[in-house]
N, C-alpha and C positions, 0 to 999 in steps of 0.2 A: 675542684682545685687540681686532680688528680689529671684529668682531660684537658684542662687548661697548662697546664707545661705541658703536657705530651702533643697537644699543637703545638704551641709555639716550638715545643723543639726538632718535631717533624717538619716546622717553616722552617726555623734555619737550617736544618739539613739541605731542605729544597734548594735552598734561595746558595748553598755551596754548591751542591751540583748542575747549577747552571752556568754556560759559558758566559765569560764577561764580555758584552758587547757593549762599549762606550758610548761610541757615536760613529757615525758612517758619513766621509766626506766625496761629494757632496750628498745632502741630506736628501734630494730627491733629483730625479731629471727630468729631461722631455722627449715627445716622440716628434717625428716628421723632421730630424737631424740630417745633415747631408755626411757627418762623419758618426757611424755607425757603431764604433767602437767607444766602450765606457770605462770608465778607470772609478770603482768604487776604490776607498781609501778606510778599512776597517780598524780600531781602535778597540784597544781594550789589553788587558793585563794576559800575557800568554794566550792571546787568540791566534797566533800563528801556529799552535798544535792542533787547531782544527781543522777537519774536514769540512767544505763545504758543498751544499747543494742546491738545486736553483725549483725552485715549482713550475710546472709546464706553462708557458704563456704565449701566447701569438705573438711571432713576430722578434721574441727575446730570447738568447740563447744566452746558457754561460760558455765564453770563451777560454779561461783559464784563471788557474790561482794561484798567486803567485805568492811564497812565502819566504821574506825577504830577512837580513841578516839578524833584527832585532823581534825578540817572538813578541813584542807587543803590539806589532802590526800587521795587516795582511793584506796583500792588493788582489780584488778582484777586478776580472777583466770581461763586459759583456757582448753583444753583441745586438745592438736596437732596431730593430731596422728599419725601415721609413714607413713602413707599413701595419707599424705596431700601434695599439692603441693606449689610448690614459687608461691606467689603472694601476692596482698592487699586486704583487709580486714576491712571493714568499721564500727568505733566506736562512736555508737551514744551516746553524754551526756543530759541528758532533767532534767533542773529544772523546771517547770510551763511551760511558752511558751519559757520559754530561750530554747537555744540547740545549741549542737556543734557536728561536723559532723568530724572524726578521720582516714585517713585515716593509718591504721599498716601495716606491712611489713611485709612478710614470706619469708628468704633466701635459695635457696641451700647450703648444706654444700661442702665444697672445696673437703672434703675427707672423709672415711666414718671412725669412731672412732678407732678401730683398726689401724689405719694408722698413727697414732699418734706416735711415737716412743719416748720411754723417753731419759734420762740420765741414765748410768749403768756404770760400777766400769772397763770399756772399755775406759770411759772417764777421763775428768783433768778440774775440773771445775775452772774458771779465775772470783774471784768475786773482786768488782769493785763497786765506789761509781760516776752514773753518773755524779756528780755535782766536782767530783773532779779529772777531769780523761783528758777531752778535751772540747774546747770550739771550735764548728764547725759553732756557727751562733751569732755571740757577740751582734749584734743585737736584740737575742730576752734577752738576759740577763735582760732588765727591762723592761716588761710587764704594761700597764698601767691598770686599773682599780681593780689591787691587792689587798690585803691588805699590807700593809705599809712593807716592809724588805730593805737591803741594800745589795748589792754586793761588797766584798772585800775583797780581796783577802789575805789581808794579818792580816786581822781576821780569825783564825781556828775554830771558831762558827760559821761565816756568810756567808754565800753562795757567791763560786765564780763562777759560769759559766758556770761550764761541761753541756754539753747535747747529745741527740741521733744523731745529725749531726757529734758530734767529736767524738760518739763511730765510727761510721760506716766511717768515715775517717780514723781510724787508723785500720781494721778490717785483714790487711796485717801483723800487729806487731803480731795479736796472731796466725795465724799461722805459721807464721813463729818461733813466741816461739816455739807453739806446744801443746797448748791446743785447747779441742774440743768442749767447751761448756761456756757461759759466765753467771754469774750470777752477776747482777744489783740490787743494791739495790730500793726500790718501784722507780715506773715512774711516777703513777697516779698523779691528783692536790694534793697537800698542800697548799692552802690557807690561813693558818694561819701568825699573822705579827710577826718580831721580838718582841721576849722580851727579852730586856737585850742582853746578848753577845748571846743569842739562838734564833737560827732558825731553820726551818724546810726541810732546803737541805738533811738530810738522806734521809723526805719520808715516816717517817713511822707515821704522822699522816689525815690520812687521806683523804681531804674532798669531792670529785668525786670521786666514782670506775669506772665511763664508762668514764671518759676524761685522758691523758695524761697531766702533768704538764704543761702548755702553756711555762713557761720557760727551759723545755727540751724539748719539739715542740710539736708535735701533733701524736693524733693515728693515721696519716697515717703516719708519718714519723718512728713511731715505727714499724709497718708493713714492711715499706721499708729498716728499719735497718735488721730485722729478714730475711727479702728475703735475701738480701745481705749479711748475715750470712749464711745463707740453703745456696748458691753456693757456698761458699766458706769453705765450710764441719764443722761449727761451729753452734753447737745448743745455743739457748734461753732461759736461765730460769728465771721466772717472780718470782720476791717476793711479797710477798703479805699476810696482816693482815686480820683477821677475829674478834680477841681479841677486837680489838678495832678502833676507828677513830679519825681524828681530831675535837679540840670542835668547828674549825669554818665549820662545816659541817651541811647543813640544820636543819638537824635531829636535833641540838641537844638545838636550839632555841625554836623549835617549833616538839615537839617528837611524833612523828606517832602514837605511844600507849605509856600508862605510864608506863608501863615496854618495851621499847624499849631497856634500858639501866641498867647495875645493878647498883642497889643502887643510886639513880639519882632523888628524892624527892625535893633534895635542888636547881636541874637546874632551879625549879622558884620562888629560891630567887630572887631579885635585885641584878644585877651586881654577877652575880653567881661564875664566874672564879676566880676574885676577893675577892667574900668572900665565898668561897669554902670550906674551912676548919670549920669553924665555921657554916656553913650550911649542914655540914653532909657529906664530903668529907671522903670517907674509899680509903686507897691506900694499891691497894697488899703488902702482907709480903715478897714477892718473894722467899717464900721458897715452890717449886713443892714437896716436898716427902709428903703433904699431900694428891694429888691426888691418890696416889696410894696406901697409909700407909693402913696396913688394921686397926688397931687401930685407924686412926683421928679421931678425934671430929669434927660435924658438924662447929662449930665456926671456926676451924680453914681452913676448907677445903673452908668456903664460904668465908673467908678471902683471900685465895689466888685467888681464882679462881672471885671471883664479885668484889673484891675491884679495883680501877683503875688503868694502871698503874704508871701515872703520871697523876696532875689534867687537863692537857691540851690534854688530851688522854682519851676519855669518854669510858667506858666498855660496851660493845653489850652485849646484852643477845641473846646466842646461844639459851637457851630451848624457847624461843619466836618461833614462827614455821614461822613468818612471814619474821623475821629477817634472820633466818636461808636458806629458800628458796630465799631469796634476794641476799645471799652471796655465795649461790652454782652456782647460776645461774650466778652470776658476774663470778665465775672461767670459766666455759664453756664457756662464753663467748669471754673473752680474750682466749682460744684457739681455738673457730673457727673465732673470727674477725684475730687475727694476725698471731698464729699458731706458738706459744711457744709451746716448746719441755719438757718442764716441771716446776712444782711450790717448790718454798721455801717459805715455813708457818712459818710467825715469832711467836714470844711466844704462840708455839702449847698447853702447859699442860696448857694454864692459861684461856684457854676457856672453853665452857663446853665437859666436856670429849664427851660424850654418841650421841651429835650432830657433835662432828667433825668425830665421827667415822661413824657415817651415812653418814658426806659428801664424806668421803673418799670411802664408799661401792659403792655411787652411782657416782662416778667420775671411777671406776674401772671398773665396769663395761659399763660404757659410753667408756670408753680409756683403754682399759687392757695392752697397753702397754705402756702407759704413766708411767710418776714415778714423785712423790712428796716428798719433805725430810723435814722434821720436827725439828722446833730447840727445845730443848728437854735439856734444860742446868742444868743437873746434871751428877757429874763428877764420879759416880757410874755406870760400867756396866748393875749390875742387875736392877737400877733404866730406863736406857737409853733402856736394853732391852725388856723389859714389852712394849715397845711403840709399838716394831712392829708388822706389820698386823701377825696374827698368832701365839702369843706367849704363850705359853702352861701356862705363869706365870700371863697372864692378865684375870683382873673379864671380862673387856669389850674391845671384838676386837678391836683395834685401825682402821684395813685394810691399816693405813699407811705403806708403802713398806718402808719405807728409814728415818733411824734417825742418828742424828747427834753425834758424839763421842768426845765430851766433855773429855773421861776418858782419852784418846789419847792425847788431846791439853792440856790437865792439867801435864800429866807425864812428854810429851816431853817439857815443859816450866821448868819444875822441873830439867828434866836430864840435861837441859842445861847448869845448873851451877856446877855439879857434874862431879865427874870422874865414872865410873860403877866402881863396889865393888863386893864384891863373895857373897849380897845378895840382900838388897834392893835399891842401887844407882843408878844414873845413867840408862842406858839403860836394868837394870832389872826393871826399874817403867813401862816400853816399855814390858817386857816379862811380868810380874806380872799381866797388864790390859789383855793384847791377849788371857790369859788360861783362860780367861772366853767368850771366842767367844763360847762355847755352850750355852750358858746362850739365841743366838743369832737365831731366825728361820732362819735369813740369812744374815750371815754376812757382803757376797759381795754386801748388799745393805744399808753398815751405812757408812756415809761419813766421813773423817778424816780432821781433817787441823791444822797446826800450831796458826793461827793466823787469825783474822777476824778483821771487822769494830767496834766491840763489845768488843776489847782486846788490852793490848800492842800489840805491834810487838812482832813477835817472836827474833829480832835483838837488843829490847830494845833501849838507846839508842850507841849502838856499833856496831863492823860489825866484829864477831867471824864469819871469811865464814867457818872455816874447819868444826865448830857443825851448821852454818846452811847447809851446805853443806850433814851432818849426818841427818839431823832432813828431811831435801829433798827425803834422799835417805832413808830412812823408809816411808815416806808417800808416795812415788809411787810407793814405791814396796810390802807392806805390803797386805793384804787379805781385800779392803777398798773401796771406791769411795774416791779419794783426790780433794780437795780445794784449792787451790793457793790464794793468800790476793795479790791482782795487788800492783807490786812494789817492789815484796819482791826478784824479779828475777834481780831487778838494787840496793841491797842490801837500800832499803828504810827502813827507823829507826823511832822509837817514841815511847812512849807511855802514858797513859791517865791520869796521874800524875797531872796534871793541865787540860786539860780542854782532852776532848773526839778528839776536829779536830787534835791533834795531833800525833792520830792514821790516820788521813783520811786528810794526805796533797796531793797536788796537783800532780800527774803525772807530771814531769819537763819535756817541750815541747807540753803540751797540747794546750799552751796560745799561740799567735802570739808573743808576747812579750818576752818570755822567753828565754835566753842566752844559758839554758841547756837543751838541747834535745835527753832524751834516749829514744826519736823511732827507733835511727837508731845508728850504730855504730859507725860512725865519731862523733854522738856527745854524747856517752856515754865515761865515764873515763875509764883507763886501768880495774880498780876496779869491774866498773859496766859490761864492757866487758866480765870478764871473769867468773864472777856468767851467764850473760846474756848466755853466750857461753854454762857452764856448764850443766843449764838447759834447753837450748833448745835441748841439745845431749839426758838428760837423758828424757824429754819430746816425742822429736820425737823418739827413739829407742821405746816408749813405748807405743806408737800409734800403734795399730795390733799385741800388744803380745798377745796372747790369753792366753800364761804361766801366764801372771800377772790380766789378764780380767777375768779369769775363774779359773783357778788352785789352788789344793788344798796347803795348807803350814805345812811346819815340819818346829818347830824351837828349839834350844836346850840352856839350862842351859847356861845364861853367866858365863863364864873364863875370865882367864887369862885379864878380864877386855873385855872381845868382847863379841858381839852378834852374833850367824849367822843361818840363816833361811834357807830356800828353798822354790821355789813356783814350784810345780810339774802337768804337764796333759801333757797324752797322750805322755809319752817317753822323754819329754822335760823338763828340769830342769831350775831356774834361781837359784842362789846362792847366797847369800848377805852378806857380812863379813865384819863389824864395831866393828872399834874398841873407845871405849867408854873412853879412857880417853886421857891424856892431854902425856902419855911419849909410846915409843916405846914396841911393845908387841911381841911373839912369840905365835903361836897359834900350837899344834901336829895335822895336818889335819887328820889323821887317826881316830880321834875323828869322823869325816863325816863320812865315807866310809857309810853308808846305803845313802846319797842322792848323794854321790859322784859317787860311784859304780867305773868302770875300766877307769873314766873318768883324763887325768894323767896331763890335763893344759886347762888352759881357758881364754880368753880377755877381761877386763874389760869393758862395754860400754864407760864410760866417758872418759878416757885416754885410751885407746889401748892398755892398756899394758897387755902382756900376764904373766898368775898370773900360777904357778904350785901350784897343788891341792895332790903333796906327798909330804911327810916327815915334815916340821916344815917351817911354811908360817911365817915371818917378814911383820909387819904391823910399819908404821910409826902412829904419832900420830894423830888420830883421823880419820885416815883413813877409807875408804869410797871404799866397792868393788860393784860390779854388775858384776856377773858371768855367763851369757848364756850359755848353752851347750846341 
């Protein structure tokens, strides 16, 4: 008995004088890196009155250590060099006689960065809100040790269920639609509880970057969704925030430095979330044209860009260096732990300009075939084209390859209600934005789309299929990268009028429970059938065009109420002829003859019917061609 407390109380002695080391972010790394330098991220209770020291290793030095304003953290800083090898690597912490003994990890990478292949205007991105799509493990839907939320379903604020088991269960529906690429809204934890009819099922607050949501599974289940994507010829693209995080994320109780976050003095009020506003809460103006404006005032530019964008959404400070290398090193990461095929940066202009263009040089040339697209939400070309890497009109390189065309989604929501007119209606809002693609270093890399998690439907709430059918066939055949909003191909309706989930309802057959099931076609309506049908004709025909992947476009002056374009490379023609209003048209096809040429008839992809390309072509209303030849 005597022996037995005298261990046990020489273990707890031990187990005091050892340094507290939580966790270390990230948990391991890799060698053969083209950026040498590492930003370990140490955690733990007064580990910032350690000394630290590093075990001899090839190849690996420690660079510095840095011990930053709050002692529960500590940055170290390594040095990897390309010619190190996989293995461990021993981190010693020494307070007086305390000390803890660390063993790190140095990975092989799977493949060497150039092997990265992005997303490119070849593809059909299929975005999609995991938490509302399919529930593949109902099981994990309540999670214990959370913070507080509810699941249910039939609240469109509260989290119903979707996760990575029931994307990768249904992974046969999208190719069989006919798209090549899927993008998901964030995966990462959200931690945060319900307030009020809001929760945090989008994703996009943040609280872990290196863990997957536990109630959409885990990172290895994300890895295994992606593998089972790469076989099945469907690439990955991860979204992901640097702007900002969630307020229940370590950081923002207890802030690493006290500019970790802009504008963020009041985080130690009492009860700070709560009284936020009166402790000095600044909330973005959400207006981006002072980023670029060359006229702004300082007031206003720190306005949009430091203020927050919601009080439960703490603002990162990019020009921190610390923060910044914490947050490039997270993207890297998630592409060599899972081996996503490419990133969507949400509210790109609202961070700081001059550090994301740094992230993006040095992700470029780590990946130079990778691709990232930037949401960029102003409905002005010249505004949208300044983003991209290269653009003759920007103070400061972006090197972003890919932004988003906002001007696209604003016109075509516009034409939708219009008949086209012989100037600005209708499907001349569609010709009026495209004559500014020079404005663009490169067009075939700004993505289009109707309609997003961020928007009505583009269906509202009705189902006009002949203009969405028009609105389809301009965004996958136009000069673009197109986006699809999951759902809109089984004519799915709503919009944000009352609350945002009414844009982001359930995939009907996700649930076990569900009566209506449009995975498959027995259990889709005639309705959904035959959008479903439509699209996956005009999807898969457009899988291995190179006419529509690469090719350049002539488009001309709408008439007689139509629009019609051409996508042209290497001898090969596609032909597009929409007709823009609501009653029967005649079009004089001699009007073509330069992309027609001796060309005297052609078949439509989507109905087969073959379309003569002389004399005076009859269009029914709102008619809808695709012309190969």
């Amino acid at each position: 008995m005597f022996f037995s407390c005298l261990l046990s109380f020489l273990g707890i002695h031990a187990a005091k004088v050892v340094v507290d080391v939580d966790h270390i972010e990230p948990a391991f790394w890799f060698t053969g890196m083209k950026q040498t330098e590492v930003q370990l991220m140490v955690y733990g209770k007064n580990i910032g009155a350690s000394d630290v020291t590093m075990s001899s290793y090839d190849g690996v030095s420690l660079k510095e250590v840095v011990k930053v304003d709050s002692p529960n953290y500590l940055l170290i800083y390594m040095n990897v060099s390309q010619q190190a090898k996989a293995g461990s690597l021993s981190l010693t912490f020494t307070q007086g006689k305390k000390k803890k003994i660390v063993s790190y990890e140095l990975k092989d990478r799977e493949m060497a960065g150039y092997k990265h292949v992005g997303f490119d205007a070849s593809d059909v991105l299929y975005m999609l809100m995991p938490d509302r799509f399919a529930d593949g493990k109902p099981e994990s839907d309540v999670v214990k040790g959370m913070n507080p939320y509810t699941v249910n379903r039939k609240e469109p604020s509260l989290r119903h269920g979707g996760d990575l088991v029931g994307l990768q269960n249904h992974l046969d529906y999208f190719t069989e639609l006919g798209v090549t690429a899927l993008w998901f809204t964030p995966v990462l934890e959200n931690n945060s509880p319900d307030r009020g009819e809001f929760s945090t099922y989008h994703g996009y607050a943040t609280t872990d970057y290196y863990n997957v949501d536990p109630r959409f599974g885990t990172n290895e289940e994300y890895r295994a969704l992606t593998d089972a994507a790469h076989k099945k010829g469907l690439k990955i693209v991860m979204d992901m925030i640097f702007n900002h995080c969630g307020f229940e994320h370590p950081w923002v109780m207890d802030r690493p430095t006290k500019d970790w976050f802009n504008i963020c003095d009041w985080l130690d009020a009492e009860n700070p979330l709560e009284n936020c506003e009166k402790n000095g809460f600044v909330q973005t103006s959400y207006k981006l044209t002072p980023v670029l404006d060359p006229y702004a005032s300082k007031a206003d530019l720190k306005e949009t860009v430091d203020g927050w964008f919601v009080s439960t959404m703490p603002d990162l400070n990019q020009k921190n260096h610390h923060v910044m290398r914490y947050l490039i090193q997270n993207s890297k990461w998630w592409i060599e732990t899972v081996g996503i095929d490419g990133i969507r940066m949400d509210t790109y202009p609202y961070a700081d300009r001059q550090a994301m263009a740094d992230w993006m040089a040095e992700l470029n040339e780590e990946y130079p075939n990778f691709n990232v697209v930037g949401e960029t939400w102003v409905t002005e070309p010249a505004y949208t084209a300044a983003w991209q890497k290269d653009s003759p009109n920007a103070t400061i390189n972006s090197n972003l390859k890919t932004v988003m065309d906002f001007s696209f989604y604003d016109k075509i929501n516009i034409a939708a209600t219009e008949d086209t007119d012989g100037w600005w209606s209708g499907l001349n809002r569609i010709y009026n934005s495209m004559v500014y693609d020079y404005l663009y270093k490169d067009p075939l890399h700004v993505m289009a789309f109707l309609d997003n998690h961020d928007t009505d439907r583009f269906l509202k709430n009705g189902k006009d299929v002949s203009m969405l059918k028009q609105a389809m066939t301009l965004l996958l055949t136009v000069r673009r990268i197109p986006q699809l909003y999951y759902g809109t191909e089984i004519l799915m309706n709503g919009t944000k009028e009352i609350t945002d989930g009414n844009v982001r309802k359930d995939f009907p057959g996700g649930w076990a429970e569900d009566k209506h099931n449009a995975f498959t076609a027995a259990g889709r309506t005639a309705e959904e059938n035959d959008m479903f049908n439509w699209t996956k004709t005009l999807l898969n025909w457009r899988k291995g065009c190179e006419v529509i992947a690469k090719g350049d476009m002539v488009h001309f002056t709408p008439i007689n109420g139509c629009y019609v374009y051409a996508r042209k490379l290497q001898g090969k023609t596609v032909l597009v002829i929409l007709n823009g209003t609501g009653q029967a048209q005649e079009l004089p096809m001699n009007r073509y003859a330069e992309v027609i040429g001796s060309v005297k008839q052609a078949k439509d992809v989507t109905t087969g019917k073959v379309v003569s390309l002389e004399g005076t072509l009859k269009l029914a209303a709102r008619e809808s061609l695709v012309l190969p030849y």
